[in-house]
N, CA, C and O atoms as a MOPAC input file, in Angstrom:
PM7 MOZYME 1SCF
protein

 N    133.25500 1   131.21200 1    46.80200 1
 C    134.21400 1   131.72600 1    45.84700 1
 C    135.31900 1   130.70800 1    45.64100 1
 O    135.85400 1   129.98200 1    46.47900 1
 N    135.53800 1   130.81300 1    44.37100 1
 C    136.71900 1   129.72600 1    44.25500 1
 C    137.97000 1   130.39100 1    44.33500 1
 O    138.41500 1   131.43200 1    43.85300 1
 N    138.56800 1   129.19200 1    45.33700 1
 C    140.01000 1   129.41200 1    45.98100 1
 C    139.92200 1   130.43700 1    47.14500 1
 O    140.60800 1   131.45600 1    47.06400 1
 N    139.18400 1   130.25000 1    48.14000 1
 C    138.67600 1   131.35100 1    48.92400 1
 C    139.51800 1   130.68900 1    50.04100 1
 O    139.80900 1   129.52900 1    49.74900 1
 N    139.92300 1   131.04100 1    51.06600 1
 C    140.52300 1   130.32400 1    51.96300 1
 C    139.35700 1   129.91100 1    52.83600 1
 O    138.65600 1   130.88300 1    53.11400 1
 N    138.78000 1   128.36000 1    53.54200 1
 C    138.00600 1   128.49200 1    54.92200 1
 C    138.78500 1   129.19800 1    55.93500 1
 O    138.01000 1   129.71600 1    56.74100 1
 N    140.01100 1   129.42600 1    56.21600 1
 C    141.00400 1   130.18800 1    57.27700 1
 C    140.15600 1   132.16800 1    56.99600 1
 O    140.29500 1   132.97100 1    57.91800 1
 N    139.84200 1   132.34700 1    56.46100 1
 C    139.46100 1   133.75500 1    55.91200 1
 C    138.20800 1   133.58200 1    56.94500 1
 O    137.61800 1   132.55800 1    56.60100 1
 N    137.48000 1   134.25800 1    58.23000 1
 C    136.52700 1   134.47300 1    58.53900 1
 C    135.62100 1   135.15400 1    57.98700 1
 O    135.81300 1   136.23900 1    57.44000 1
 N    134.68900 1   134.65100 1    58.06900 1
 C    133.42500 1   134.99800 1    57.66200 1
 C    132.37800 1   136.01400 1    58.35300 1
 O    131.63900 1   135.36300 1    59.09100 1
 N    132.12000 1   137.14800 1    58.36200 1
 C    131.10100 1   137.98400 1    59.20800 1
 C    129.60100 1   138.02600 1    58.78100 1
 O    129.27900 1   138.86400 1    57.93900 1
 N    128.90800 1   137.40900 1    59.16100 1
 C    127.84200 1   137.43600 1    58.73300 1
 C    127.11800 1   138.85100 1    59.74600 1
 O    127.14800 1   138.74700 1    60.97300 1
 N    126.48100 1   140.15200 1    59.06100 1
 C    126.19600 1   140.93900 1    59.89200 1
 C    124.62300 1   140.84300 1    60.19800 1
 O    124.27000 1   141.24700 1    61.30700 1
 N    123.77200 1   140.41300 1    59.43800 1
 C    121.85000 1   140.29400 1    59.68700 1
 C    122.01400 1   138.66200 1    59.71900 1
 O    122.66800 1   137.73300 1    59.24500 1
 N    120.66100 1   139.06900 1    60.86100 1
 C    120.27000 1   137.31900 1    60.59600 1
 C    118.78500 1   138.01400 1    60.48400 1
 O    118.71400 1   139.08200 1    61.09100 1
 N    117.76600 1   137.65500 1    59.91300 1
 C    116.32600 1   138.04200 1    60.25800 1
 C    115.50000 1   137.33400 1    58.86600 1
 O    115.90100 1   137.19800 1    57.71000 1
 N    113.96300 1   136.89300 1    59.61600 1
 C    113.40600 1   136.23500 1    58.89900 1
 C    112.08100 1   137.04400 1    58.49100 1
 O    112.20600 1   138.26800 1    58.49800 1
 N    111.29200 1   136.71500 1    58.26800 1
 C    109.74500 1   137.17400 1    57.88000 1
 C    108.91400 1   136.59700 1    58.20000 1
 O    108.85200 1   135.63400 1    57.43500 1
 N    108.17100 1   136.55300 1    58.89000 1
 C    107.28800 1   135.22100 1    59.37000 1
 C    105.32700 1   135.64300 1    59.05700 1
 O    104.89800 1   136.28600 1    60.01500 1
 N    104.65600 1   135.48300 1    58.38200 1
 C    103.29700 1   135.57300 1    58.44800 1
 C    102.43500 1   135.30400 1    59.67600 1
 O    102.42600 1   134.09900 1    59.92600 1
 N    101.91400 1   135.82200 1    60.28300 1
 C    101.09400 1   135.58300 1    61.51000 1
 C    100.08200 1   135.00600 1    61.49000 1
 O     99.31300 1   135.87600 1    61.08000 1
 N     99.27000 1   133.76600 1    61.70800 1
 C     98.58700 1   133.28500 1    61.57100 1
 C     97.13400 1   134.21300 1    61.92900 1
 O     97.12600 1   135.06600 1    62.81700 1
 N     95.86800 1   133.86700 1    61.03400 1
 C     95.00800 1   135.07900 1    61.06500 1
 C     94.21100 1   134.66000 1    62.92900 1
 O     93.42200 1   135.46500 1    63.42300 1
 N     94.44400 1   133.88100 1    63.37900 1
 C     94.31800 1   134.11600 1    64.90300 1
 C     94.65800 1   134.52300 1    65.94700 1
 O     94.05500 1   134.63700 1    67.01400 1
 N     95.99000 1   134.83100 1    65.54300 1
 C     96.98100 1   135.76500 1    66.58100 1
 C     96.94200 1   137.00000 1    66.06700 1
 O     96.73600 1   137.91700 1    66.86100 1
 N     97.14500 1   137.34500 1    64.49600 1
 C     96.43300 1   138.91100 1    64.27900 1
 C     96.11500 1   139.91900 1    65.21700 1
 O     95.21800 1   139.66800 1    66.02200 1
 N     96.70600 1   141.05600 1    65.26400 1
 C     95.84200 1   142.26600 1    65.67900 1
 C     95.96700 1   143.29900 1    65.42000 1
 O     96.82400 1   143.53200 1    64.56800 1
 N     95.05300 1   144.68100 1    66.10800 1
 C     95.26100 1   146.00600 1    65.62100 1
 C     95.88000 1   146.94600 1    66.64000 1
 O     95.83200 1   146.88500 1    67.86800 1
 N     96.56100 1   147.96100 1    65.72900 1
 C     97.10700 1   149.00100 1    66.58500 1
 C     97.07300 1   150.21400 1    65.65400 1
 O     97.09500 1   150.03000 1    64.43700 1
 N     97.01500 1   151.56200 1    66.22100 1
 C     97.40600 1   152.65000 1    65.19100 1
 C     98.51600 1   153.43600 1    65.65400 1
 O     99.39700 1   153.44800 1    66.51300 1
 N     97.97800 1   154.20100 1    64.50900 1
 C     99.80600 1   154.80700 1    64.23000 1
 C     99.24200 1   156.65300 1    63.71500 1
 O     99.39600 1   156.64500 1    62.49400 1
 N     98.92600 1   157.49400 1    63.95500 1
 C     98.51600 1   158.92200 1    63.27600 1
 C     97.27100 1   158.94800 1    62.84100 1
 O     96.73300 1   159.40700 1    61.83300 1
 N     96.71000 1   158.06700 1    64.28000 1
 C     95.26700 1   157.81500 1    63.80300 1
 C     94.20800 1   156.84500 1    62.83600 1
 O     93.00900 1   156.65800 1    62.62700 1
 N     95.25500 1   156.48600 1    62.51100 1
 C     95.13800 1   155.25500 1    61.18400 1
 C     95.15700 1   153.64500 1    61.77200 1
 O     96.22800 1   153.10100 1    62.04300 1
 N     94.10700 1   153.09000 1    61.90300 1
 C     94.20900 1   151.28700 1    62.43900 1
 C     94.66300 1   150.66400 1    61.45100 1
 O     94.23700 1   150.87900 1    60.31600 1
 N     95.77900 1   149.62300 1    61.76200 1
 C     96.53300 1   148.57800 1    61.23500 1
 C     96.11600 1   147.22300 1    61.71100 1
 O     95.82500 1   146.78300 1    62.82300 1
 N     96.18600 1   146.64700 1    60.38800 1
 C     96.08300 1   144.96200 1    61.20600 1
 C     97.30200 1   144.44500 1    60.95700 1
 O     97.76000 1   144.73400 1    59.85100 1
 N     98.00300 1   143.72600 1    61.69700 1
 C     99.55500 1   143.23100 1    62.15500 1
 C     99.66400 1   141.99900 1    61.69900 1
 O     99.57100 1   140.97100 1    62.36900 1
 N     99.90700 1   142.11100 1    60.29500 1
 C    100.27800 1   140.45300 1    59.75100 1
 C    101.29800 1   139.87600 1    59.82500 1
 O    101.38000 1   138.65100 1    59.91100 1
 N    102.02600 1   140.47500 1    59.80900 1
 C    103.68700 1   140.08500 1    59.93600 1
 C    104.92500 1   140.68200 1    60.21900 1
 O    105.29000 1   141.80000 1    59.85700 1
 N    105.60300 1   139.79200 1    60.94700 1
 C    106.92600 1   140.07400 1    61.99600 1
 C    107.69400 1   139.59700 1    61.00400 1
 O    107.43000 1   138.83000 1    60.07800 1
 N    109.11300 1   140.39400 1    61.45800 1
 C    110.21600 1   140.63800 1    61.36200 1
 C    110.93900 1   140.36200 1    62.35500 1
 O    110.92400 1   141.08500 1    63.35100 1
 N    112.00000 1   138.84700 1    62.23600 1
 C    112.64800 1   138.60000 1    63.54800 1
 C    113.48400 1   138.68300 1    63.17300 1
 O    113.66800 1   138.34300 1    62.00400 1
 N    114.68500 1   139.29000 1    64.10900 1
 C    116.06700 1   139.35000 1    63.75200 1
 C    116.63800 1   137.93500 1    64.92200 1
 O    116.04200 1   137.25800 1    65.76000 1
 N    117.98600 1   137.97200 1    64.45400 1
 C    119.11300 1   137.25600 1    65.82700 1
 C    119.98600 1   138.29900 1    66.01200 1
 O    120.51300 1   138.89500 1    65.07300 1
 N    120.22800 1   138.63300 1    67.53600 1
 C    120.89700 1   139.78900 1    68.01700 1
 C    122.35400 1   139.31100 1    68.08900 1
 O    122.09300 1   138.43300 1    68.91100 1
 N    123.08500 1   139.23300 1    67.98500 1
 C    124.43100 1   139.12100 1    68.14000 1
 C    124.63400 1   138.36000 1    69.38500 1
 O    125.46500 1   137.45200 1    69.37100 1
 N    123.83900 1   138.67500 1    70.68400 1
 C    123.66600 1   138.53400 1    72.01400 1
 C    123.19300 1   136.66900 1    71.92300 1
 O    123.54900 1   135.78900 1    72.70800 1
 N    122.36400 1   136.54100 1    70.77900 1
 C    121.67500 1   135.24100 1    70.73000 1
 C    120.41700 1   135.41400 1    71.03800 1
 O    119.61000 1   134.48500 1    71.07100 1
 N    120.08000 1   136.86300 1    71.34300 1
 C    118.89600 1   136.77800 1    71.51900 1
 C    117.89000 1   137.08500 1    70.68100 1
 O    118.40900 1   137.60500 1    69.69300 1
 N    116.39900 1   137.02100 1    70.52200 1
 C    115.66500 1   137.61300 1    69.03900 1
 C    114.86900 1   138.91000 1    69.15800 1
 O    114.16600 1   139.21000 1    70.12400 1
 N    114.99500 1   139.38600 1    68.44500 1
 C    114.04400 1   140.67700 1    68.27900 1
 C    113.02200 1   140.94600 1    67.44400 1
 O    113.04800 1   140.36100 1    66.36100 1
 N    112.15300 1   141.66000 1    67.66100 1
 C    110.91800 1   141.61300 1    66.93800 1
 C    110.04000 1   142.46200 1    66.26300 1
 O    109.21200 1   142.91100 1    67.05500 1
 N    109.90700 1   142.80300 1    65.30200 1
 C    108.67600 1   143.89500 1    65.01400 1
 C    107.68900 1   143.10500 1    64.05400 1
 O    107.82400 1   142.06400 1    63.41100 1
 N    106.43300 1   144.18700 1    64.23900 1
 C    104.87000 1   143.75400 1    63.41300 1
 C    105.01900 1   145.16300 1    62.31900 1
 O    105.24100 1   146.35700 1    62.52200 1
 N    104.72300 1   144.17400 1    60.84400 1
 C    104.00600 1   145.42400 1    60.10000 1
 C    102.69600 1   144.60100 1    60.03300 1
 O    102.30200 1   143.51300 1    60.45300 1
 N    101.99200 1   146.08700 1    58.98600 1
 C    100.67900 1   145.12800 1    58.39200 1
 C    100.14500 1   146.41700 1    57.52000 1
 O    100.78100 1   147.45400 1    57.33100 1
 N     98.94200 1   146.13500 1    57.07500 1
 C     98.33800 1   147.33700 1    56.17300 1
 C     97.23200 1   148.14100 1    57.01500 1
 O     96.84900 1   147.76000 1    58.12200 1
 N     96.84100 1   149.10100 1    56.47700 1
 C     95.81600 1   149.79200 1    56.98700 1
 C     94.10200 1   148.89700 1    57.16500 1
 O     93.50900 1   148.42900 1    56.19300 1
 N     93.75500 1   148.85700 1    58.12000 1
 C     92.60900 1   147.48300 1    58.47900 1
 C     91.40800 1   148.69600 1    57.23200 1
 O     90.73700 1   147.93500 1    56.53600 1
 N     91.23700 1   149.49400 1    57.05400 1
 C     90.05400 1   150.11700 1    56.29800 1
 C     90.75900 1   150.07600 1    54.63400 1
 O     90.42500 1   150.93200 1    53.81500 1
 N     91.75200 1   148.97900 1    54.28900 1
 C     92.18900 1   149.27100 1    52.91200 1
 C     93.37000 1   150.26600 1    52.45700 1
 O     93.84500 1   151.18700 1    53.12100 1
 N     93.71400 1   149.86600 1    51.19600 1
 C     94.82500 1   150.82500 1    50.75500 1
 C     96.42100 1   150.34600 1    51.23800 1
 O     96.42200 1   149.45500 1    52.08900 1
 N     97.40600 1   150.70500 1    50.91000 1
 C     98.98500 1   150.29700 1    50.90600 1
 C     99.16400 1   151.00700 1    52.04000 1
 O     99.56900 1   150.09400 1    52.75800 1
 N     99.16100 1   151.96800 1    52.73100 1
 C     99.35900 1   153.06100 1    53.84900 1
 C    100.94500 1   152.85000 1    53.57700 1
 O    101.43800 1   152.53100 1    52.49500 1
 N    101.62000 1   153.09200 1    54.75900 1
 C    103.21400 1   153.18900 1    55.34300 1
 C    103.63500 1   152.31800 1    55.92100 1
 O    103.07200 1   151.82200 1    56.89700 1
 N    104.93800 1   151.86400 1    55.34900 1
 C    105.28500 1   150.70600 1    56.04600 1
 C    105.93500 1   151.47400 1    57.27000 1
 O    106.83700 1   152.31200 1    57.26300 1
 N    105.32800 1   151.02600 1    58.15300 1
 C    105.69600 1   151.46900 1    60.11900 1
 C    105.72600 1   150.32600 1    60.63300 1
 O    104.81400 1   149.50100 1    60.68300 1
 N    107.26300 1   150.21800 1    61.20700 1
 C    106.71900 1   149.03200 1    61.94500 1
 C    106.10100 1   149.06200 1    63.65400 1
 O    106.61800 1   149.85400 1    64.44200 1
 N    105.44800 1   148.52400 1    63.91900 1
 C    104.98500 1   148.11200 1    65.49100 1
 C    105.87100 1   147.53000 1    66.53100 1
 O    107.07500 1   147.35000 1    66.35300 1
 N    105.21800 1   147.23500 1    67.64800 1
 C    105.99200 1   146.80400 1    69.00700 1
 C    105.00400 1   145.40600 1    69.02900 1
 O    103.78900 1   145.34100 1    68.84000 1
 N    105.81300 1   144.50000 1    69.27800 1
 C    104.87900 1   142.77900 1    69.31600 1
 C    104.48400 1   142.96900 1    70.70600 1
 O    105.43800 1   143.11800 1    71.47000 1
 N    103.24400 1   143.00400 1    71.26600 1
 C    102.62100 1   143.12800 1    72.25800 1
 C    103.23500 1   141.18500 1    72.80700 1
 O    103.63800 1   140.17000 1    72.24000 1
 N    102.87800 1   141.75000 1    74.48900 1
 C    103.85900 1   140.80500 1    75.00900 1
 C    102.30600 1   139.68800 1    75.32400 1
 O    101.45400 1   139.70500 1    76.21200 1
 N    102.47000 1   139.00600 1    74.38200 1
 C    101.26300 1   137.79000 1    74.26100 1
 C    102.28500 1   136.23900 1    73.98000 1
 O    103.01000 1   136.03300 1    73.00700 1
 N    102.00100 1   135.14100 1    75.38100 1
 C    102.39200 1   134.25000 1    75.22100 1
 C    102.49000 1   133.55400 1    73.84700 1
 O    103.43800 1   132.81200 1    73.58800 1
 N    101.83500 1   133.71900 1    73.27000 1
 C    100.86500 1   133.11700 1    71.70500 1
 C    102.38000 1   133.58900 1    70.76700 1
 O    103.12100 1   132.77700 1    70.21200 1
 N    102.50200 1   134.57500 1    70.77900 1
 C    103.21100 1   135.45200 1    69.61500 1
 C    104.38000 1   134.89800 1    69.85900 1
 O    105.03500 1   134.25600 1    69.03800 1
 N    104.80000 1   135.21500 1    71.44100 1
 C    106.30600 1   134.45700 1    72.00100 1
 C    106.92000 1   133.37900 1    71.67900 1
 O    108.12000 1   133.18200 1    71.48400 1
 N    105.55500 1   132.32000 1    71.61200 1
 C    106.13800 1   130.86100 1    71.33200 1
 C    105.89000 1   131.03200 1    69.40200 1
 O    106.39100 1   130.08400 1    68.79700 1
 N    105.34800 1   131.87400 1    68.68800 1
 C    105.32200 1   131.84300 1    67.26200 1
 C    106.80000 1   132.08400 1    66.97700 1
 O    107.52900 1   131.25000 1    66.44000 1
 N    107.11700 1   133.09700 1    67.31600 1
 C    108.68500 1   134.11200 1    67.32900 1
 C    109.63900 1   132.54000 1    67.39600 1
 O    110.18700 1   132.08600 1    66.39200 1
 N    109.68600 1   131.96500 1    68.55600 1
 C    110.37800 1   130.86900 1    69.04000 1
 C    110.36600 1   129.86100 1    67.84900 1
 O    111.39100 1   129.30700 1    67.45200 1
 N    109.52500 1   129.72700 1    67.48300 1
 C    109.19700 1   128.30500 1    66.37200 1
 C    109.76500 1   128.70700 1    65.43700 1
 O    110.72400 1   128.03000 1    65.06600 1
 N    109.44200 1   129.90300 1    64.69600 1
 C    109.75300 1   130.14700 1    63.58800 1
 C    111.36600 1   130.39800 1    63.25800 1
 O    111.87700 1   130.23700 1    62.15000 1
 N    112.02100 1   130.80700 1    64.41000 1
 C    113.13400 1   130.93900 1    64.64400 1
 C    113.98600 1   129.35300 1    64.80200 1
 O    115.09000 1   129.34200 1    64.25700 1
 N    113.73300 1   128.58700 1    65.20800 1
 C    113.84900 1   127.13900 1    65.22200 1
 C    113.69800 1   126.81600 1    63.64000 1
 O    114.52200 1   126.15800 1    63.00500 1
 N    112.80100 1   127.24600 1    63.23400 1
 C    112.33500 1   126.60900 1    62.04500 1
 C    113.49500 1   127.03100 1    61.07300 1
 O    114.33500 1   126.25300 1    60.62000 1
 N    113.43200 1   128.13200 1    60.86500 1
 C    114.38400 1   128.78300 1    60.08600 1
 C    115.52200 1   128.54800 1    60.34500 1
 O    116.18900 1   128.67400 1    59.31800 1
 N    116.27900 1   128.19200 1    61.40800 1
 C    117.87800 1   127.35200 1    61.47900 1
 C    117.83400 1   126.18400 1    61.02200 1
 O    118.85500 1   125.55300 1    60.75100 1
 N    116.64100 1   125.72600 1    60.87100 1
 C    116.42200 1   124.28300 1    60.36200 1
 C    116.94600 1   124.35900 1    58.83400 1
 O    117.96400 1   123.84900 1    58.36400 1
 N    115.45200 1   125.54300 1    57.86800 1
 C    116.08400 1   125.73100 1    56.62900 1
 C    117.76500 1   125.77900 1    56.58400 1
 O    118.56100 1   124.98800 1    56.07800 1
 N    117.96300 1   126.94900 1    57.27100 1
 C    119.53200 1   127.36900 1    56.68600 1
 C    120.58200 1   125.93800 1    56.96100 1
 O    121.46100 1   125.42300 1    56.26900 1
 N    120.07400 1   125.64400 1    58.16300 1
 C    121.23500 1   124.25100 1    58.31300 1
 C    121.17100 1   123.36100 1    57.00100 1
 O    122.17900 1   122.92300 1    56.44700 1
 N    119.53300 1   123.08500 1    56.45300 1
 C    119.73200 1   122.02000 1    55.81300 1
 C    120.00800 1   123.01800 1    53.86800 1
 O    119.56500 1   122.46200 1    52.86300 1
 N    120.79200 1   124.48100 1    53.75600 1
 C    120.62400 1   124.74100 1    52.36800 1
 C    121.27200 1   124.12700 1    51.63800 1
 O    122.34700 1   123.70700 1    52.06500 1
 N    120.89300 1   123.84700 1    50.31100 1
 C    121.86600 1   122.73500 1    49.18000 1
 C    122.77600 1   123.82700 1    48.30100 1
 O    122.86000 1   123.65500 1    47.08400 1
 N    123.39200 1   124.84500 1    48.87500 1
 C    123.96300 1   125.53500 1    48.30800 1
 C    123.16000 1   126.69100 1    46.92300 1
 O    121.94400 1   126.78500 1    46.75600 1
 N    123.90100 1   127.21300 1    46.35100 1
 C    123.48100 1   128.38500 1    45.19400 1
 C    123.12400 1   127.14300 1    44.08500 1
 O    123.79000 1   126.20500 1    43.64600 1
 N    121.78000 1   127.60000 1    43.86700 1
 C    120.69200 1   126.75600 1    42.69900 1
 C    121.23300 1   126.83800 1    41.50600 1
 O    120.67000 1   126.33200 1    40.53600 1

């Protein structure tokens, strides 16, 4: 904003990215009886510094179903994806060229 003070703090309240799961780490879980395949997480940054995590995905037999999200099963694989992508993405934001 112009004429904004930098002295004016700034609160940024979400940090969270979207990340696609590569189709080898993929998996299924259900939810009301219904199997899902788990394409993609949702990572936040906790205030704490630490990250948090959920899986959606669609119904594995077809159709849009409900967006529900899942619990990221505790798989080394996923851990270090979460990690990267989170790296990665401070990378973007560090390097943005401002509003296009």
């Amino acid at each position: 904003m112009r004429g904004m003070s930098s002295e004016i703090p700034v609160e940024v309240s979400a940090l969270a990215i979207n990340v696609t799961v590569p189709e080898p780490l993929r998996w299924t879980d259900t939810r009301r009886g219904e199997e899902f395949t788990l394409s993609t997480l949702n990572i936040r940054l906790l205030p704490d510094g630490h990250l948090a995590a959920k899986a959606y995905g669609r119904p594995t037999n077809g159709g849009r179903g409900t967006y529900v999200s899942f619990p990221v099963p505790d798989r080394p694989e996923l851990a270090a994806l979460i990690a990267r992508a989170a790296g990665r993405a401070g990378a973007l934001w560090a390097g943005h060229q401002g509003l296009g």
